[in-house]
C-alpha positions in Angstrom: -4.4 74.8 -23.5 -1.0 75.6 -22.2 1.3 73.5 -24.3 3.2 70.9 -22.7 5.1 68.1 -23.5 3.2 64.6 -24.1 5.9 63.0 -22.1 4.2 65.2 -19.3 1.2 64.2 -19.0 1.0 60.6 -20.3 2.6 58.3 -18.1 3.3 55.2 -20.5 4.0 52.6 -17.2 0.8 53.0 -15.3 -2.9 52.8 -15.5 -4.3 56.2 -16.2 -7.6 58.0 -17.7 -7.0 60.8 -20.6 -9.5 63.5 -22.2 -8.6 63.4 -25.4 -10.2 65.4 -28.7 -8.7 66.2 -31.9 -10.6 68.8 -34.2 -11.4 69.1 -38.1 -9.0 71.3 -39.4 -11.4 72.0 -43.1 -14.8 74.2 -42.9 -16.4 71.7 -44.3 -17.9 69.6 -41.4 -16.0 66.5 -40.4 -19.2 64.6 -40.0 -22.4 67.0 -40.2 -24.1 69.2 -43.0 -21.9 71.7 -44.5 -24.0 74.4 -44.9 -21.9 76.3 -47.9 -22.0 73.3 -50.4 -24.9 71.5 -48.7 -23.2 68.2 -48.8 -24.3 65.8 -45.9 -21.2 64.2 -43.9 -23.1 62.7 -40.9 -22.1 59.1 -42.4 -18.4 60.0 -41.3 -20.0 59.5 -37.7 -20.3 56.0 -38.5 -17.1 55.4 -39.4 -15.7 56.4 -35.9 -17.9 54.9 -33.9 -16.9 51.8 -36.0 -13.4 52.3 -36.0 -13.5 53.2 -31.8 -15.0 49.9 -31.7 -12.6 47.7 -33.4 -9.8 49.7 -32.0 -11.2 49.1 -28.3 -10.7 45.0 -28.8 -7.0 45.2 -30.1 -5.2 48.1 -27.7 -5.2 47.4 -24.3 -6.7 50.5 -23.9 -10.6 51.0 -22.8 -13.0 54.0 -24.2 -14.6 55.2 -21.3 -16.7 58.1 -22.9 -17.2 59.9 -26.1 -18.6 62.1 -28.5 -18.9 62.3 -32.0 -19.3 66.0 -33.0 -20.0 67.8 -36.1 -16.3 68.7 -36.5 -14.4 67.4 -33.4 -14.2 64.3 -31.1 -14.0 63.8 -28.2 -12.8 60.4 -26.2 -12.0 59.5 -22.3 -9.5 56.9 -22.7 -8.2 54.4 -19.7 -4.4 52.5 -20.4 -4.0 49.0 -18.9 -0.7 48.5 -20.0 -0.8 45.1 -17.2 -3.1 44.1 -20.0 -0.7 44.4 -22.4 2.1 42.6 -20.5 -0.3 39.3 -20.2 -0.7 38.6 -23.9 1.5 36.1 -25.2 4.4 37.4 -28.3 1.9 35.6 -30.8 -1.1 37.5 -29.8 0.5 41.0 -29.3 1.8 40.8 -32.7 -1.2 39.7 -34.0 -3.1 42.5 -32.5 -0.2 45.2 -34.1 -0.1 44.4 -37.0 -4.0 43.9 -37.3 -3.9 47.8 -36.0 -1.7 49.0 -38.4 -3.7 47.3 -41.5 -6.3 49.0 -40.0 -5.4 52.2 -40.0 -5.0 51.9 -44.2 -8.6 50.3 -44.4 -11.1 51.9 -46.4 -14.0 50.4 -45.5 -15.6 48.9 -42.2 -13.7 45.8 -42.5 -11.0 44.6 -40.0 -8.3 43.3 -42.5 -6.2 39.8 -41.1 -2.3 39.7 -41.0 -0.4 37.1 -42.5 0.2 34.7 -40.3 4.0 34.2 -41.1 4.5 38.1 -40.3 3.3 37.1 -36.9 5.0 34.5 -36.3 8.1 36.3 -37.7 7.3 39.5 -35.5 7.0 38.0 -32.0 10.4 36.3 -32.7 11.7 40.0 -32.6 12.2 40.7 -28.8 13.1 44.1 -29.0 10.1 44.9 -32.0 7.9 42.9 -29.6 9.0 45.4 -26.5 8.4 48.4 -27.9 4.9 46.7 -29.6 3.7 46.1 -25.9 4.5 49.8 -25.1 2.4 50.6 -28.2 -0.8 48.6 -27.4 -1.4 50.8 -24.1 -0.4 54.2 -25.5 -3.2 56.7 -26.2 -0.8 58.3 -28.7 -1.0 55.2 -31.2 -4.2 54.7 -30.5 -5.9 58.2 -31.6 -3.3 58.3 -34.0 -4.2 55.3 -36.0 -7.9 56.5 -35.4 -7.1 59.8 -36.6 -5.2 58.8 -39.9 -7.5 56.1 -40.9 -10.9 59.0 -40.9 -8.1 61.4 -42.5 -7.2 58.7 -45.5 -11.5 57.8 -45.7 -12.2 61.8 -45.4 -9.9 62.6 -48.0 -10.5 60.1 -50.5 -13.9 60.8 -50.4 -13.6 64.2 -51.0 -11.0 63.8 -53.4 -8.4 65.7 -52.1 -5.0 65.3 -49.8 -3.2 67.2 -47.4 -4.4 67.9 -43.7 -7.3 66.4 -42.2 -7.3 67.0 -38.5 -5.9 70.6 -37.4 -2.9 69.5 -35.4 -2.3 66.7 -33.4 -4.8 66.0 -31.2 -5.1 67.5 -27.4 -4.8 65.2 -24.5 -5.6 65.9 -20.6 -5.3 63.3 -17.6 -7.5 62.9 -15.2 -5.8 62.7 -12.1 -8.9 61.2 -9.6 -12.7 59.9 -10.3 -14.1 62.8 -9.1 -12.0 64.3 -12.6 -12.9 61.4 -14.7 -17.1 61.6 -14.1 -17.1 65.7 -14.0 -14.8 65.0 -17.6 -17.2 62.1 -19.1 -19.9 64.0 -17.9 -18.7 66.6 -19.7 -18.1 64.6 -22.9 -21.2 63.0 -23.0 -23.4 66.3 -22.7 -21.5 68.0 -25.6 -24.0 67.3 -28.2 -26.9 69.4 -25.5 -24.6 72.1 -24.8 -23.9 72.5 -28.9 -27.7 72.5 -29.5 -27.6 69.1 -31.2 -29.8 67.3 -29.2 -31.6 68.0 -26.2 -31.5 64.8 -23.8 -29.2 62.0 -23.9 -31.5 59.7 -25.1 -31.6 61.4 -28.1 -27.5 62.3 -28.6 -26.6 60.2 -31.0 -22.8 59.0 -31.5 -22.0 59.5 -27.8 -21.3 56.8 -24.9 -24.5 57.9 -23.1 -26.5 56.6 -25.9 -24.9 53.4 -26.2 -25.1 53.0 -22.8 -28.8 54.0 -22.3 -29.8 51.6 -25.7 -27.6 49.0 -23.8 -29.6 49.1 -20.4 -33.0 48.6 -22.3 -31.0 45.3 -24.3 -30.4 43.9 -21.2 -33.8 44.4 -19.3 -35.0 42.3 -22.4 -32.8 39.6 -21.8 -29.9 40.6 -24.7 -26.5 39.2 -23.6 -24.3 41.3 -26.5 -24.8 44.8 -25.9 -23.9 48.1 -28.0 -21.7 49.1 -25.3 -20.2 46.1 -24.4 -17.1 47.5 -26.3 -16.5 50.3 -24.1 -14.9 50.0 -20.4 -17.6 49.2 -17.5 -18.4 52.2 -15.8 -18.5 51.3 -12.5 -15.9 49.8 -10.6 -15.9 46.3 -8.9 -16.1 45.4 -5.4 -15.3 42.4 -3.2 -12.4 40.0 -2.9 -9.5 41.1 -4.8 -8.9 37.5 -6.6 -12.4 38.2 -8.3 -11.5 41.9 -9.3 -8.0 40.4 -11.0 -10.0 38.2 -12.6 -11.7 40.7 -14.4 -8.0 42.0 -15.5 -9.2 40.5 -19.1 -11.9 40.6 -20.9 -14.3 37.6 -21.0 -15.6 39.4 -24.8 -12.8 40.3 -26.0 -14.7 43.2 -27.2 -12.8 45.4 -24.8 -9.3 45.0 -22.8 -10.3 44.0 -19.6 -14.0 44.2 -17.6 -12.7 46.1 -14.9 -15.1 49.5 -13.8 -13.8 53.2 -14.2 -16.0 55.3 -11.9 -17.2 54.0 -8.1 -20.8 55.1 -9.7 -23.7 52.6 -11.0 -25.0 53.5 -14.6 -28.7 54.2 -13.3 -27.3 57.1 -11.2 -24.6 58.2 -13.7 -27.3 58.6 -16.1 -29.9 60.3 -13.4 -27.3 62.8 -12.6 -26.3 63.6 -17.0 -30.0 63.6 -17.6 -30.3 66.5 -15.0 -27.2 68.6 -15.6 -28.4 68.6 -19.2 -32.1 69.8 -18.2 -30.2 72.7 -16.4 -28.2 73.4 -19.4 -30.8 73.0 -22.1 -33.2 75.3 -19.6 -30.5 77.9 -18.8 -31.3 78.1 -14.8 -29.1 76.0 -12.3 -31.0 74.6 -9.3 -30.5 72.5 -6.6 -29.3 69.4 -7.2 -31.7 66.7 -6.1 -31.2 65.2 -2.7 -31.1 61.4 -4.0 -28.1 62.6 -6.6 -26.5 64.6 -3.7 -24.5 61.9 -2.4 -22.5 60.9 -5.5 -21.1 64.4 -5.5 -19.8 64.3 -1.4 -18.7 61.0 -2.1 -16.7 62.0 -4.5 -15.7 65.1 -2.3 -16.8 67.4 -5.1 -18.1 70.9 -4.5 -22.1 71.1 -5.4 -21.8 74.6 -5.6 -18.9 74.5 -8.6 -19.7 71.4 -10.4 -22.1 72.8 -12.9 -20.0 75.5 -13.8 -16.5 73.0 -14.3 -19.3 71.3 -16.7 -19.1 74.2 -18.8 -16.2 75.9 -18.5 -14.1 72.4 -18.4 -11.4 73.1 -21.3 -11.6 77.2 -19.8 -10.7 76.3 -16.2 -8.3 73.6 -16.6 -4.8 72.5 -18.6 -2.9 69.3 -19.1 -3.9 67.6 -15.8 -7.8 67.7 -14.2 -7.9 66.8 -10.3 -7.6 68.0 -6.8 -4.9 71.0 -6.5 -2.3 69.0 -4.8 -2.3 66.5 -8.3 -1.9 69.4 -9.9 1.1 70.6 -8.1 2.4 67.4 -7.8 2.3 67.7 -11.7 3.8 70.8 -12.2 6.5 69.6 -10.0 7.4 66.5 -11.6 7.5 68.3 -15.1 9.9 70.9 -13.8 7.1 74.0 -13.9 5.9 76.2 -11.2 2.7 76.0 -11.5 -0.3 74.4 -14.5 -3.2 75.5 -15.2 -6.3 74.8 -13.0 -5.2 75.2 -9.5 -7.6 78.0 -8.5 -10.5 76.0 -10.3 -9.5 72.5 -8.9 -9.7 74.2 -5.5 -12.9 75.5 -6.3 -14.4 71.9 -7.3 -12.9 69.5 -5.4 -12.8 69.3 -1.8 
């Protein structure tokens, strides 16, 4: 990718949706069998999906989609810093300094704060500020993920110095029609990496939680595996009800608002065929029930498939329609960013 300043792309005042992925920077895998010394690492897997979840119901920041690879990961975040702005001084402190204990855990546990540093924390109003700012950045947030698997990774291999290979890569997702073609494309990594053919069977990704989650429900389980991530589809009807939703009932997440204008039947439909097409290497039509999601979306049936795979090849620092993209470019002073010939391509 291009690079381009952080400052960029992240806009720390608004709502927004990010791809973000950070890679292992050792040959040994970050969480899969290393096939020089043998030694099995898939139990790292664990520990992120472990730590996404306990990190998803203190930042006021949602997990949309992601994928725990073999040496990368990959996450679709969404900021509600409103969410943020609603806790009182006591509970956003709380919630910070929980975080940053957490980041120095080694083990599964989430590790309390002394009460007395809250209290003494939310009398700070200028700390307390810049804390609120924290809680909805996706920069503290993959940061604290990424250096609490670096400190575990490192102490149990016994060694120090760098974990992840740089800092980690981030991407926002200027419109839905960008945010299902990017958790679309998060979610089939582990088919298009040969690591499992259907999504039933990709472990460690938001598909699966999602799938196992729909089965807990039809038999009558209220506390679901994915009720830590962001609903995917968006709420509709009177706006008092939707800004109710602004928090969430759980707390297991930040708020219950959706993400996508897309039920979870036919968002998994339409993954469960793009993944046949990749697994089968042919690309036919799509099916005339899926069809709609795609114009309603305004994206182009005869691109979509290929922005799949060539995602991270066709597009830089900002994923949408071409006119977001120059908007972008714009705003940060450039000419032009990457994508603008594929975004007109894709989206209609």
């Amino acid at each position: 990718m291009v690079a381009c300043a952080r400052r960029n792309i992240v806009d720390r005042a608004r709502s927004g949706v990010y791809h973000c992925w950070t890679r292992c920077v050792r040959q040994a895998y970050l969480c899969g069998k290393d096939a020089h010394t043998k030694k099995d690492y898939s139990h790292r897997r664990g520990w992120i999906r472990q730590r996404l979840e306990q990190l998803a119901a203190l930042f006021a920041i949602e997990v949309g989609f992601f994928s725990v690879m073999q040496n990368h990961v990959h996450l679709v975040l969404k900021t509600r810093p409103h969410v943020a702005s609603r806790w009182s001084k006591l509970e956003a402190a709380r919630r910070w300094l929980t975080i940053t204990r957490l980041a120095k855990c080694m083990d599964d546990s989430v590790p309390l704060p002394d009460e007395k540093r809250v209290e003494m924390l939310a009398r700070d109003k200028k700390k307390m500020a810049r804390i609120r700012r924290r809680l909805s950045s996706v920069s503290w947030d993959v940061g604290i993920l990424s250096e609490n698997i670096a400190r575990r990774g490192n102490s149990e291999d016994k060694t120090s110095g760098r974990f992840w290979e740089s800092r980690f890569k981030c991407r926002r997702c200027t419109s839905e029609a960008a945010v299902l073609i990017c958790g679309m494309y998060v979610d089939l990594n582990p088919i298009r990496a040969g690591e499992a053919t259907t999504p039933e069977t990709s472990r460690f990704t938001s598909a699966f939680d999602r799938i196992e989650s729909r089965q807990q429900r039809r038999r009558g389980k209220r506390k679901t595996v994915d009720g830590w991530m962001c609903e995917l589809t968006l709420q509709e009807g009177p706006r008092e009800d939707i800004e109710g939703r602004y928090q969430s009932r759980s707390g297991r997440r930040a708020s219950d608002q959706g993400l996508i204008p897309v039920t979870l039947d036919k968002y998994l439909e339409l993954l469960d065929w793009a993944g046949r097409q990749f697994r089968e290497g042919k690309r036919g039509a799509i099916p005339a029930h899926l069809a709609p999601i795609l114009e309603r979306l305004k994206i182009n049936e005869e691109y979509w498939l290929d922005a799949l795979e060539c995602l991270d090849e066709w597009f830089g620092p900002v994923m949408g329609r071409a006119a977001d993209l120059a908007q972008a470019a714009a705003d940060s002073g450039r000419k032009w960013i990457k994508g603008t010939k594929a975004a007109q391509r894709v989206f209609n």
